[in-house]
C-alpha positions in Angstrom: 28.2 1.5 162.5 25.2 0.9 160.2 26.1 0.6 156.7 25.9 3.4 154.0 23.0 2.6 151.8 23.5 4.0 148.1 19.7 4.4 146.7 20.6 4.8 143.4 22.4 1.2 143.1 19.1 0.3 144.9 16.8 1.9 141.6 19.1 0.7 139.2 18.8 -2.9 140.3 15.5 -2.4 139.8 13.0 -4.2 137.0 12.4 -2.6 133.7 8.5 -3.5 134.5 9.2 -1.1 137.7 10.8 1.5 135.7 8.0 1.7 132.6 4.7 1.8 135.7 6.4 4.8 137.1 6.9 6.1 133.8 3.7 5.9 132.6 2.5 6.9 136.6 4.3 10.3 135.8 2.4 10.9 132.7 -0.4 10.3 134.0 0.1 12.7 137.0 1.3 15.1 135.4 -2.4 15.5 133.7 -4.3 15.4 136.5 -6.4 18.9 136.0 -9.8 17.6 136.4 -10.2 16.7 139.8 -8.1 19.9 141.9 -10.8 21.7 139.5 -13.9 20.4 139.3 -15.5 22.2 142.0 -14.6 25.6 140.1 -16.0 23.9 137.2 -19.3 22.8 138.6 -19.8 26.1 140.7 -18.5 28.8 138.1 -18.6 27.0 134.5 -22.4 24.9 135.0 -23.2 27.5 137.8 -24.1 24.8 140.1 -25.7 25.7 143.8 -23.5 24.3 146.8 -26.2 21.7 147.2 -25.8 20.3 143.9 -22.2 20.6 143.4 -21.7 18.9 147.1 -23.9 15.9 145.4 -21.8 15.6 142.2 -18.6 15.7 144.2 -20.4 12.8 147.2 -21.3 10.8 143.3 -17.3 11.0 142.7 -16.1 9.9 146.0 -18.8 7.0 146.1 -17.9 5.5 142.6 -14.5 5.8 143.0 -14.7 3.8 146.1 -16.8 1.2 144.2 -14.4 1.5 141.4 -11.7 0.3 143.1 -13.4 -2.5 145.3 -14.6 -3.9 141.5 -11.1 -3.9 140.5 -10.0 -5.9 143.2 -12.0 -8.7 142.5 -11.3 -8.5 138.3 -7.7 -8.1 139.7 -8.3 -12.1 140.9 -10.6 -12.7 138.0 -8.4 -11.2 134.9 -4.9 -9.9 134.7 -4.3 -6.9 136.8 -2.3 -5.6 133.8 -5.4 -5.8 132.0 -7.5 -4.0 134.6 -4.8 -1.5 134.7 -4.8 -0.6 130.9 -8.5 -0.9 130.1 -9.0 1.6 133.5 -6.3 3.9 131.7 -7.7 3.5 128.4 -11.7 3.8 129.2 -11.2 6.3 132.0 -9.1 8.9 129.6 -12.0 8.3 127.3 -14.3 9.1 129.7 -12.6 12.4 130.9 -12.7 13.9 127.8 -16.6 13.4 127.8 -17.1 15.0 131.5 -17.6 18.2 129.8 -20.2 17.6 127.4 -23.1 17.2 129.6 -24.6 20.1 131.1 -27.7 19.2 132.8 -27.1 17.8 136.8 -28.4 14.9 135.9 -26.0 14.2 132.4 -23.0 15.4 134.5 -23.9 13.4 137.6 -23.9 10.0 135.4 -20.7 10.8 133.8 -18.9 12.0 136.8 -19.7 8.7 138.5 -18.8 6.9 135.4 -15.8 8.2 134.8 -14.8 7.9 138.4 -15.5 4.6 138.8 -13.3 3.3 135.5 -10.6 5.8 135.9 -9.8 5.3 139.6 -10.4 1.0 139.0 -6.5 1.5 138.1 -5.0 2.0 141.9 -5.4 -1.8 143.1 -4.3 -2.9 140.0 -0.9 -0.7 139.8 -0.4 -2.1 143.2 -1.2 -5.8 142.0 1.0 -5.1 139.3 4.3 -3.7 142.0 3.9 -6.2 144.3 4.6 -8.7 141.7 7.2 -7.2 139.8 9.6 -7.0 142.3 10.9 -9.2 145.4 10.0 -8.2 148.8 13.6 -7.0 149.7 13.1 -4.3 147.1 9.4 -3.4 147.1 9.7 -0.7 149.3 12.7 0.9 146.7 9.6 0.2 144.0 7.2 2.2 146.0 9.7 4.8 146.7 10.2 5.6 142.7 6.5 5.2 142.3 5.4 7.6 144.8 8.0 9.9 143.7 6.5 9.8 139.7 3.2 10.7 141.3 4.5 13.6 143.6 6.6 15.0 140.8 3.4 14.3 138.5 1.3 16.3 140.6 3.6 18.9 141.2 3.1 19.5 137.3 -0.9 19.1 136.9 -2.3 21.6 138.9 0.1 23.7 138.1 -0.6 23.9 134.3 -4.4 23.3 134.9 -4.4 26.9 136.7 -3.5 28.4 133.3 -5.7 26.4 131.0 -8.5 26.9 133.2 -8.0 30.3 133.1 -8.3 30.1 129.4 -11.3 27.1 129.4 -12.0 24.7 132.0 -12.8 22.3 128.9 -9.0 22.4 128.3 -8.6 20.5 131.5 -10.7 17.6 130.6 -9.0 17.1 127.5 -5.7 17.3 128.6 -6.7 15.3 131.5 -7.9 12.3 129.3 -5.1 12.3 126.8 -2.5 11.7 129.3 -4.1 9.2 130.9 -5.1 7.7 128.0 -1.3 8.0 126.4 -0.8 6.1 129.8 -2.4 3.7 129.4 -0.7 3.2 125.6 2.9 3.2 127.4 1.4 0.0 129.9 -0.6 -1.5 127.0 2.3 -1.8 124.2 5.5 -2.8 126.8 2.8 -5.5 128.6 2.0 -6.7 124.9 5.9 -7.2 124.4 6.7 -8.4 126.7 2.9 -11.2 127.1 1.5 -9.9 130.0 -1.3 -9.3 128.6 -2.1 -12.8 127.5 -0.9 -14.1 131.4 -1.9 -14.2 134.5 1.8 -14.8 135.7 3.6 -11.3 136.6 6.8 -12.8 136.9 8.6 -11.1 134.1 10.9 -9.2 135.5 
């Protein structure tokens, strides 16, 4: 007979390091508002024509593919921890400012800009797994972290439906706070514990 597995011994023998990314994952899923809405917000807030909300939406596909190809390569250049918190950090920023433009062509620059920081973070949270954990428990790592992001997005969308109700520029500002105050949550525990300052990931 094949042995009972108990996942929950399995988490708790888990890194802290493991623990604190899907902490700080859950925050900041649980603020995603911007992008489930940002075709209502271009169409019914800008009043944006299907041609030029189709371009701003192709811009945010395009940059967050680039964005994430660059932060492969700072991943091997730099720390991925570091690529991870400055993409929090800067692409909360950034957020926040999506909804100050109103032209096509202001909104088009910071869309693309914001996509391309915010989304940089991806490779480097999986940098950052990988090398926290062992191989015999990666795939109990990935299990937590995809459950922080389903139970993150379970919230967002949710409570972006009633603040866009009220004012799509709630969403943007929510949106960048949390991703921003995850970002803080990486940056301080990585600064305990030296990450930061390393390019070794081995602290476990």
């Amino acid at each position: 007979m094949r042995a009972f597995v108990n996942p929950w011994r399995e988490l708790a023998r888990l890194p802290r390091g493991v623990w604190i990314l899907s902490a700080a994952t859950l925050v900041n899923r649980a603020g995603t508002m911007v992008r489930p809405f940002l075709t209502l917000y271009l169409t019914q807030a800008l009043g944006f024509h299907a041609e030029r909300t189709a371009a701003v939406l192709f811009l945010f596909g395009l940059a967050s593919l680039l964005g994430q190809l660059a932060s492969g390569r700072l991943c091997d250049a730099v720390s991925p921890w570091r690529v991870l918190v400055v993409a929090l950090l800067i692409g909360g920023a950034l957020c926040t400012l999506v909804a100050v433009p109103r032209t096509f062509a202001g909104v088009c620059a910071m869309v693309a800009a914001w996509s391309f920081v915010a989304e940089a973070y991806r490779p480097a949270s999986t940098t950052v797994m990988s090398e926290l954990v062992g191989a015999d428990a990666l795939r109990t790592a990935y299990a937590l972290l995809r459950l922080a992001i389903n139970l993150g997005m379970s919230i967002g969308p949710v409570v972006g439906g009633f603040l866009a109700e009220i004012s799509f520029e709630f969403l943007f500002v929510i949106d960048g706070i949390t991703t921003m105050l995850a970002g803080v949550i990486l940056g301080v525990w990585a600064l305990r514990t030296g990450l930061l300052a390393r390019r070794d990931l081995a602290v476990k």
